[in-house]
C-alpha positions in Angstrom: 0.0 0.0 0.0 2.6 2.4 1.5 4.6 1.8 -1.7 2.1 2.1 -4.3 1.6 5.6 -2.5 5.0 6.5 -2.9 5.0 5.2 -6.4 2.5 6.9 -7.5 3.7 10.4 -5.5 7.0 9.8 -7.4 5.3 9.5 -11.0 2.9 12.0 -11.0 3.5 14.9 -8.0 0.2 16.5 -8.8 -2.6 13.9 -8.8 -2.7 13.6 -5.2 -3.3 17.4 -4.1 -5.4 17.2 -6.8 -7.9 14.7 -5.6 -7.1 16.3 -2.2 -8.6 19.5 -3.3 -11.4 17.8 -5.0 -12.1 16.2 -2.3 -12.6 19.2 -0.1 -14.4 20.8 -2.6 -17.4 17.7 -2.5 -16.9 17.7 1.6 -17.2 21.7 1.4 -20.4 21.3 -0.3 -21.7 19.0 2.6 -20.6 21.7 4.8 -23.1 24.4 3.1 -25.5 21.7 4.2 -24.7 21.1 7.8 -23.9 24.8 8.5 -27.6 25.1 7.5 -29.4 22.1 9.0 -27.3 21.6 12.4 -28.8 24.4 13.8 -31.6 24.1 12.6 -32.2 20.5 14.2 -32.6 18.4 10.8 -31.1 15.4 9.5 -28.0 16.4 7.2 -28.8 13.3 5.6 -32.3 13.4 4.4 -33.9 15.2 2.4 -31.8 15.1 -0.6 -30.9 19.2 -1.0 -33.7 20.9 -2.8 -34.2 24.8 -4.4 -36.5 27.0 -1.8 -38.9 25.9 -4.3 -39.3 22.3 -3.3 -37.6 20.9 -6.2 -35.0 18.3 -5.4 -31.4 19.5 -7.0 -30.1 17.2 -9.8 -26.6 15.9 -9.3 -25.4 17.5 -12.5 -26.6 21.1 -10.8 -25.1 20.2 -7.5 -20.9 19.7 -8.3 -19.2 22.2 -6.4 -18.1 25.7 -7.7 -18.5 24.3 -11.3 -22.5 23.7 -11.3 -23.3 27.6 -9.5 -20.8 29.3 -12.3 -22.3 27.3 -15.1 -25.9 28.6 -13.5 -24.9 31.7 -12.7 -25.6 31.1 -9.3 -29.2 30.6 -10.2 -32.0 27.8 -9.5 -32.6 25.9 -13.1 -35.9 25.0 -11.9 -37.4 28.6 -10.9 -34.3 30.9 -11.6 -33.9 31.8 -7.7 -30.9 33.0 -6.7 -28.1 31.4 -4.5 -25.8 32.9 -2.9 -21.9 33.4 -3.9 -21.1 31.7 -0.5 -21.8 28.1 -1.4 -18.8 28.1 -3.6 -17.2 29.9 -1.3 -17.1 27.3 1.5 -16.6 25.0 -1.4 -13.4 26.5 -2.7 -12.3 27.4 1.0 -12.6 23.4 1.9 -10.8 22.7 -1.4 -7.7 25.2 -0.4 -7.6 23.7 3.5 -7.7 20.3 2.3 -4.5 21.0 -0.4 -2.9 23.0 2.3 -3.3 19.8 5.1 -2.0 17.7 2.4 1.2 19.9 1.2 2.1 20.6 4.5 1.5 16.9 6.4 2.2 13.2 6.6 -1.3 11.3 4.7 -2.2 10.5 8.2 -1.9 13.9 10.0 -3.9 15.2 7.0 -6.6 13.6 7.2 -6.9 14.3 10.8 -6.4 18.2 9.7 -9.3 17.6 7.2 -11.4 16.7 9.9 -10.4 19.3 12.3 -10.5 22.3 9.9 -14.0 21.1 8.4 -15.4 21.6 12.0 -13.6 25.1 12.2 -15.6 25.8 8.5 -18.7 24.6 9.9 -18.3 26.7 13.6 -17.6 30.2 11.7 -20.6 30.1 9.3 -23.1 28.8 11.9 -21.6 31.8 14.6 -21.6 34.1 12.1 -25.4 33.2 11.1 -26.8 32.6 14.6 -24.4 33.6 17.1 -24.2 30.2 18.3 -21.6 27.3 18.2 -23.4 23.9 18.7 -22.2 21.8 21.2 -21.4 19.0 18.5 -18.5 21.4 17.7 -17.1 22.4 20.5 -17.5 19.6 23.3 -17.8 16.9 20.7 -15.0 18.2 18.8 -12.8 17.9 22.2 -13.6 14.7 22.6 -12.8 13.8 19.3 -9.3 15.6 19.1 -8.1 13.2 22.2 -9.4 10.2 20.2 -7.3 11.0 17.5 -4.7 12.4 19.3 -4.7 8.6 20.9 -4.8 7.2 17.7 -2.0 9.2 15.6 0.3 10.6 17.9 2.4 12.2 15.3 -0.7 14.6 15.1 1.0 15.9 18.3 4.6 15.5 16.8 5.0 12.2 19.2 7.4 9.2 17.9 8.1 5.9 19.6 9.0 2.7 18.7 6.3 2.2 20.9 3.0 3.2 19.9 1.0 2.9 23.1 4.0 5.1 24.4 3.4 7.9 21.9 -0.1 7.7 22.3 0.0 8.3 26.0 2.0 11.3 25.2 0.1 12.6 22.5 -3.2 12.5 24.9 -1.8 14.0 27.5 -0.6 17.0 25.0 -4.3 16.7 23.8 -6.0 16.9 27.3 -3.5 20.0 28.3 -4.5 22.0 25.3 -8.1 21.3 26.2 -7.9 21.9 29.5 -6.0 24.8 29.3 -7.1 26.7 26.2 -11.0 26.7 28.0 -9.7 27.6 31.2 -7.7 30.7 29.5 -10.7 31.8 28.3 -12.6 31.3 31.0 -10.9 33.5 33.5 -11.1 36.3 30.3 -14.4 36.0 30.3 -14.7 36.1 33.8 -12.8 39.1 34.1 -14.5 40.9 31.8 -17.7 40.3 33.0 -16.9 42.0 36.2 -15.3 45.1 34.4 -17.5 45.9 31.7 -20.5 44.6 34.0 -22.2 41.9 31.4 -21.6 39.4 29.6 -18.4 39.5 27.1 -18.0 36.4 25.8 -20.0 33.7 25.1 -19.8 29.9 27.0 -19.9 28.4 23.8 -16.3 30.3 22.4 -15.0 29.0 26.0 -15.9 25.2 25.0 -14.5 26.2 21.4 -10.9 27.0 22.4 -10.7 23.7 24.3 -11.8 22.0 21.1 -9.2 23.5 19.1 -6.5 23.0 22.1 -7.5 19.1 21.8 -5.7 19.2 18.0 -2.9 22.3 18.4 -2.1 21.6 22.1 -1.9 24.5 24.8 0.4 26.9 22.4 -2.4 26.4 19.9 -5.0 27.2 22.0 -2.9 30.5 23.2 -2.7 31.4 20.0 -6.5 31.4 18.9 -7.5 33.7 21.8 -5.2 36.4 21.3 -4.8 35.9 17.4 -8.3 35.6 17.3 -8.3 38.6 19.2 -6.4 40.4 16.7 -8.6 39.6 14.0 -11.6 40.4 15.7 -9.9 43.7 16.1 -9.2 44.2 12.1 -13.3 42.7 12.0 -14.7 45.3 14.2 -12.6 48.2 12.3 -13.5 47.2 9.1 -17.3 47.2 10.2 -17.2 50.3 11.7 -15.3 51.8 8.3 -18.1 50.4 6.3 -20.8 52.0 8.4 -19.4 55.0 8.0 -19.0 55.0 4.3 -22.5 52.9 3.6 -24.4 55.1 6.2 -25.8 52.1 7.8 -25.2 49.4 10.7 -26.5 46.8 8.6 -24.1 44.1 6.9 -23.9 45.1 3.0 -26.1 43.2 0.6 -23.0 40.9 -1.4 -22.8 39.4 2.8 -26.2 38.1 2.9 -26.5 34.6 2.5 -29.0 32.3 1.5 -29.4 28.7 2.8 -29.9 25.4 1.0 -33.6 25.8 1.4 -33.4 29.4 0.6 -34.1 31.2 4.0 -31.6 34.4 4.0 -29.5 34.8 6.8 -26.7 37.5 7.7 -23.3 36.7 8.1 -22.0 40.5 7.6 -20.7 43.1 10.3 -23.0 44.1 12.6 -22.5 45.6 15.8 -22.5 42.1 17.4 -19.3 40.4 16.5 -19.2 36.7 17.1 -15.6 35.8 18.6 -15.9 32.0 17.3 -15.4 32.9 13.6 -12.1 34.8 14.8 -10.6 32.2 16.9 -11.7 29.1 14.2 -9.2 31.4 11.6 -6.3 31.7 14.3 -6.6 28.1 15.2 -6.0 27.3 11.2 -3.6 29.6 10.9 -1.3 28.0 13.9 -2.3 24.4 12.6 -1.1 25.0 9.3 1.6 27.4 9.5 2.6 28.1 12.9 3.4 25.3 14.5 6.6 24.8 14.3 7.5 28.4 14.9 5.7 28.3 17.9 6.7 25.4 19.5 10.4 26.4 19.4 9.3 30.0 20.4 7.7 29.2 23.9 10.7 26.6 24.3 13.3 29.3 23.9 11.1 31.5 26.3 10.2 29.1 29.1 14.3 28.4 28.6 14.9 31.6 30.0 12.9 31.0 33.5 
């Protein structure tokens, strides 16, 4: 197996990212559908996706990116419109998916797949509802020490003996869960009692322990005050484009339509979900900062 993979890596370079990035491109369009139905209580499995008409989509009007540019991102059956971010997500799962891949052994990968598909599904649902369901927050946890059990490497652990590098790679799992929620925890704690209500959500707390579970503590660290950071740019860009649109409202090319054609807001408003922030700082650090990191804090905890 392991050498028909390298074989085939060796012979043709491109035709594994490539079916990497297709691949995320068919799970990102599952993703529009979850973001959508989770919330909403309804089985992501049946119905079949339909047009806010009723009419089931055929399969040929439902591959991702392609089918809403050949449309123009319009309804064949009653020419309704959808909106530009179902190939949006698409094309976002495609470019995590190639980046896990690039940057990762096959196995860590797929783990990053899994990981950054829940961060995907977490920002849109936050941004639509101001919610983050507990299936991806407390259920992501839990699942990050599974897998942090299962491929230690995840966690950069290596042992000739497995249960060895497992034990490690949990304990590096639990810390980072642990941690990261109690972090934000005291923050929101704290803030509470200086600005007198309620700063940050429960649900964001929950979240940063999720992402902990796959990045460890460092990771974790990271989302809050990168996410913090971002949310900074966030709330400065919304308040520029109030002031040029006239308006608190989030501008018309943010609003979103679902699956089944309810609209929904995912602009800037004067609310600011914190989840969206955090889930970018968490890929950011997964992807590219890792390494940097990890030898950072090392060289600072050196010093004490």
């Amino acid at each position: 197996m392991f050498s028909a993979y390298a074989e085939i890596a060796a012979a043709y370079p491109w035709v594994l990212p490539t079916a990497a990035a297709l691949l995320g491109a068919m799970i990102g369009s599952f993703l529009n559908v979850v973001i959508y139905r989770v919330p909403a209580e309804k089985s992501i499995i049946t119905p079949s996706s339909h047009c806010a008409c009723g009419k089931p989509i055929a399969w040929h009007d439902n591959i991702p990116v392609l089918s809403w540019l050949i449309l123009r991102g319009r309804a064949r059956c009653c020419g309704a419109a959808f909106s530009f971010r179902y190939p949006f997500v698409e094309l976002l799962t495609a470019s995590l998916f190639l980046a896990c891949w690039l940057h990762f052994p096959p196995v860590v990968a797929v783990v990053g797949w899994v990981f950054l598909s829940c961060l995907v599904c977490a920002t849109f649902i936050d941004l639509d509802h101001m919610i983050i369901p507990d299936t991806f927050t407390l259920g992501l946890g839990v699942v990050g020490v599974i897998l942090s059990v299962l491929v230690p490497t995840l966690h950069g652990q290596h042992s000739d003996f497995f249960l060895l590098a497992s034990m490690r790679a949990a304990t590096i799992s639990l810390q980072g869960l642990l941690i990261g929620s109690g972090i934000v925890l005291w923050i929101a704690l704290l803030a509470e009692i200086i600005f007198k209500k309620e700063a940050m959500g429960f649900g964001d707390v929950k979240f940063v322990g999720a992402i902990g579970a796959f990045t460890g503590w460092q990771g974790a660290v990271i989302a809050v005050f990168g996410g913090a950071v971002i949310g900074t740019v966030w709330v400065a860009i919304a308040w520029l484009w109030q002031k040029i649109a006239g308006r608190s409202a989030a501008p018309a090319a943010l609003k979103a339509e679902t699956p089944e054609g309810e609209p929904t807001t995912i602009g800037l408003g004067a609310q600011v979900p914190f989840g969206p922030m955090l889930a970018i700082a968490g890929a950011i650090y997964f992807l590219f900062l890792r390494g940097f990191v990890t030898t950072w804090f090392a060289q600072f905890g050196e010093l004490f």
